[in-house]
C-alpha positions in Angstrom: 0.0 0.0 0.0 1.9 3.4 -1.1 0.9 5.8 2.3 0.6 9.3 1.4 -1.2 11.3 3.5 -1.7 10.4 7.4 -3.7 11.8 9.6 -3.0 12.0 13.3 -5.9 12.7 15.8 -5.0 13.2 19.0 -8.3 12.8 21.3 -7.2 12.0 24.5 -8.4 14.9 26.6 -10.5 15.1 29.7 -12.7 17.8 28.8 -12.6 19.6 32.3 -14.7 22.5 30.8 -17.1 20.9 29.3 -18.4 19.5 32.5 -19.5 15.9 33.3 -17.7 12.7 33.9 -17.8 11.5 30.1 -15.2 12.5 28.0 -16.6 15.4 25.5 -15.2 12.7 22.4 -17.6 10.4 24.0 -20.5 12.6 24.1 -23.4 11.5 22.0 -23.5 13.7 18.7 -26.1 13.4 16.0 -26.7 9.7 17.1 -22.6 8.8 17.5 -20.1 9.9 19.8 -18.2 12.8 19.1 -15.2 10.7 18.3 -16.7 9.0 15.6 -17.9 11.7 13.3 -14.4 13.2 13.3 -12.8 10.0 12.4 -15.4 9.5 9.9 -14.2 12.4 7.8 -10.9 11.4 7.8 -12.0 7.6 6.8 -14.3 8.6 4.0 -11.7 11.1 2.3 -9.9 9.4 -0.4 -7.1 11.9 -0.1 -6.3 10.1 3.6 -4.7 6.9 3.5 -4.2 6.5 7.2 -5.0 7.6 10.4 -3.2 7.4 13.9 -5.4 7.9 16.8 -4.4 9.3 19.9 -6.6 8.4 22.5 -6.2 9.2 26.9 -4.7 6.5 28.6 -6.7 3.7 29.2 -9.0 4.4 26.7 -6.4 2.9 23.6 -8.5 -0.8 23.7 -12.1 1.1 23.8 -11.5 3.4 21.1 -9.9 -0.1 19.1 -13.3 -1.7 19.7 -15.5 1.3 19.1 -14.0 2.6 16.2 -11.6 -0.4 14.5 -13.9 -3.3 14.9 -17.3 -1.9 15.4 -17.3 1.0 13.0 -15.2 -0.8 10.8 -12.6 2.2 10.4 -10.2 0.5 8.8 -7.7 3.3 7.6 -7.0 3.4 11.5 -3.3 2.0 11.2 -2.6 2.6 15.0 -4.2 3.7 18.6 -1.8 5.1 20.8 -1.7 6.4 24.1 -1.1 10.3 24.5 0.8 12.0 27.6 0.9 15.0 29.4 0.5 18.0 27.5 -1.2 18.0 23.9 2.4 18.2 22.0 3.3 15.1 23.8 0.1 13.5 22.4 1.1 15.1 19.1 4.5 13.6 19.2 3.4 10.1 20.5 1.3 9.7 16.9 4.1 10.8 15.1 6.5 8.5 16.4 4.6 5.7 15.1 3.4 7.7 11.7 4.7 5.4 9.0 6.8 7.5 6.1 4.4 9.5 4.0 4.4 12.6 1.9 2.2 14.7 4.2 0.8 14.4 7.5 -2.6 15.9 8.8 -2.8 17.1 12.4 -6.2 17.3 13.9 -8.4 17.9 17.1 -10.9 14.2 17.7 -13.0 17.5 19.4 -13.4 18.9 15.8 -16.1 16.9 14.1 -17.3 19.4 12.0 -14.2 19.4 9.6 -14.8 18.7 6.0 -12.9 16.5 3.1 -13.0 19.9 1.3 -10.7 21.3 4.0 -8.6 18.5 4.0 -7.9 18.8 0.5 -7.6 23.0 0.7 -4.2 22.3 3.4 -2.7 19.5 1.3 -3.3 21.6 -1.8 -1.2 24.4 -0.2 1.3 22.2 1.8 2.4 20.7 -1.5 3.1 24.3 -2.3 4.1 25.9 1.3 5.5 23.0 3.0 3.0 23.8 5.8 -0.4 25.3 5.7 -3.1 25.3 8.6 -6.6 25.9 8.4 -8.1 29.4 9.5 -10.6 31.6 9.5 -10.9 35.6 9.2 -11.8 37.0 12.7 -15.0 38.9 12.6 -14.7 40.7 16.3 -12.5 43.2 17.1 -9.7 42.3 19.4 -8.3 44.3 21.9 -4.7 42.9 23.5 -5.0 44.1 27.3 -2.7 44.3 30.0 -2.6 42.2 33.5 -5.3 45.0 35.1 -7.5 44.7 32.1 -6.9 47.9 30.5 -6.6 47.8 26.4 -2.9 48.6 25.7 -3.9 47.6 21.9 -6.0 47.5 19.1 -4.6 45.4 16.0 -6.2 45.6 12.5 -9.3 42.8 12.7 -7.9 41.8 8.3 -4.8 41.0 9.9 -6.0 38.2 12.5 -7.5 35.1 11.9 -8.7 32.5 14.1 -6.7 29.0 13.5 -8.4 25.9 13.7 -7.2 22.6 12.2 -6.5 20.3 10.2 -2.1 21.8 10.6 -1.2 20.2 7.3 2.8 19.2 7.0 5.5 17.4 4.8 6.4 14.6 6.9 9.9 15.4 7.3 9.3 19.2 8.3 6.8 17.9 10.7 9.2 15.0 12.5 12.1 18.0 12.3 9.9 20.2 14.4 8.6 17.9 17.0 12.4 15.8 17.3 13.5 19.4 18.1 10.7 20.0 20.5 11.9 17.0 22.7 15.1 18.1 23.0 14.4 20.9 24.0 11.1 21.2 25.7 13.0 21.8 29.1 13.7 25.1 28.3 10.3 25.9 27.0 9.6 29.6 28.2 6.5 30.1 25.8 3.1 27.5 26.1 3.1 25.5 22.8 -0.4 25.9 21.9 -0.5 24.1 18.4 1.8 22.5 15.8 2.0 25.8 13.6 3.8 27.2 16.5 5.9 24.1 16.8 7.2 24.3 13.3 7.6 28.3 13.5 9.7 27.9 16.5 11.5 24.8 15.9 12.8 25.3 12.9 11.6 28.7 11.6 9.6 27.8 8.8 6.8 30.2 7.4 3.2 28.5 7.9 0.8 29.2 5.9 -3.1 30.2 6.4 -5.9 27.6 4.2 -9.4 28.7 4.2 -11.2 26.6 7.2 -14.8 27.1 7.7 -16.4 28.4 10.8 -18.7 25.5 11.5 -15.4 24.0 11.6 -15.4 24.8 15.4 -13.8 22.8 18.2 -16.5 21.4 20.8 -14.9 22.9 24.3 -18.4 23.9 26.3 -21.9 22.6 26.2 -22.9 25.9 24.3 -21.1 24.3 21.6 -22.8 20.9 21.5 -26.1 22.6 19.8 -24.4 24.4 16.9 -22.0 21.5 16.2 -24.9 18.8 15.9 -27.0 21.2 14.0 -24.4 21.3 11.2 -23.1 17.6 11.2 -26.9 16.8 10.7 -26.5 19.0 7.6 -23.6 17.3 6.3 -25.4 14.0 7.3 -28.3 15.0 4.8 -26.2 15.9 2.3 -24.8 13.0 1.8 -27.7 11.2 1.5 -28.8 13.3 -1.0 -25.6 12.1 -3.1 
């Protein structure tokens, strides 16, 4: 089988804001855990060939029953555990990514994502080397200080709002994060996503894709309405295919 585009979900938080004692991936979506409609994507695109799934520990055999044997997933290549901070997770499913062209890094708590987007970052990683979807912010954003008084006001059609799919070549990507570990001791700066991983690491530019803004991440209950009201739309329009 010639691999040329992996996916790597990490999905092994707890979900502390969202409240609860079940795991937001586990939460019960239009009919199907969370989980399952992101994987889903990833599974149907013919541009994916495989996918590595990060899952919490102690969750690795559940999510191999739920989503290798009883949904029949079977572009899942591995299930691995994650660790401490989400870049650990990150690095985990990349150390057991099998050699590819490009690798596709997205939240499990993202199940809105579309094979369009998938296709827009690998489009423009083949050209960029890395490209991350994004939208256009539509608020203004202030930048305040530690009493809460505005210090700033940057130019709204110069910020954007980054969501994944973080598209990469594989060997930029496996740079980055090798680079990461060796140094993630003297880490001053939170790494907050894998953009910021290869902008640091190894001073690549990253590019911004088109996302979409149903694309959103499910953090908080208030987001459980909006995401099942537009994965019921995608669900419909499939059938209609």
């Amino acid at each position: 089988m010639n691999i040329r585009n992996v996916a790597v979900v990490p999905a092994g938080g707890v979900g502390s804001r969202m409240g609860g004692d079940t795991p937001k991936q586990y939460m019960e979506l239009a009919g199907k855990p969370l989980l399952y409609h992101t994987l889903r994507v990833f599974q149907d695109a013919s541009c994916i060939d495989g996918i590595i799934l990060v899952a919490g520990e102690g969750q690795e055999a559940y999510c191999h029953e739920l989503f290798v044997r009883q949904y029949a997933m079977d572009k899942i290549l591995a299930v691995v555990t994650g660790g401490k901070e989400r870049y650990d997770s990150v690095y985990n499913g990349l150390s057991v990514t099998p050699p590819c062209s490009y690798v596709l890094i997205h939240d499990g708590a993202r199940p809105c994502v579309t094979e369009d987007i998938l296709r827009r970052t690998l489009e423009d990683a083949a050209i960029y080397g890395a490209a991350v979807a994004a939208v256009p912010v539509k608020d203004t954003i202030k930048v305040a200080d530690q009493k809460g008084n505005v210090v700033q006001t940057p130019a709204r059609d110069t910020l954007w709002t980054i969501q994944t799919p973080q598209t990469f070549s594989y060997d930029l990507i496996m740079d980055a994060y090798r680079k990461l570990q060796e140094r993630r001791e003297t880490l001053t700066v939170p790494v907050t996503d894998d953009a910021m991983v290869v902008e640091r690491m190894t001073g690549h530019a990253v590019h911004l894709t088109m996302g979409s803004y149903e694309n959103l991440k499910v953090t908080t209950p208030e987001d459980l309405p909006a995401a099942a009201t537009f994965l019921e739309k995608a669900i419909d329009n499939r059938r209609q295919q």
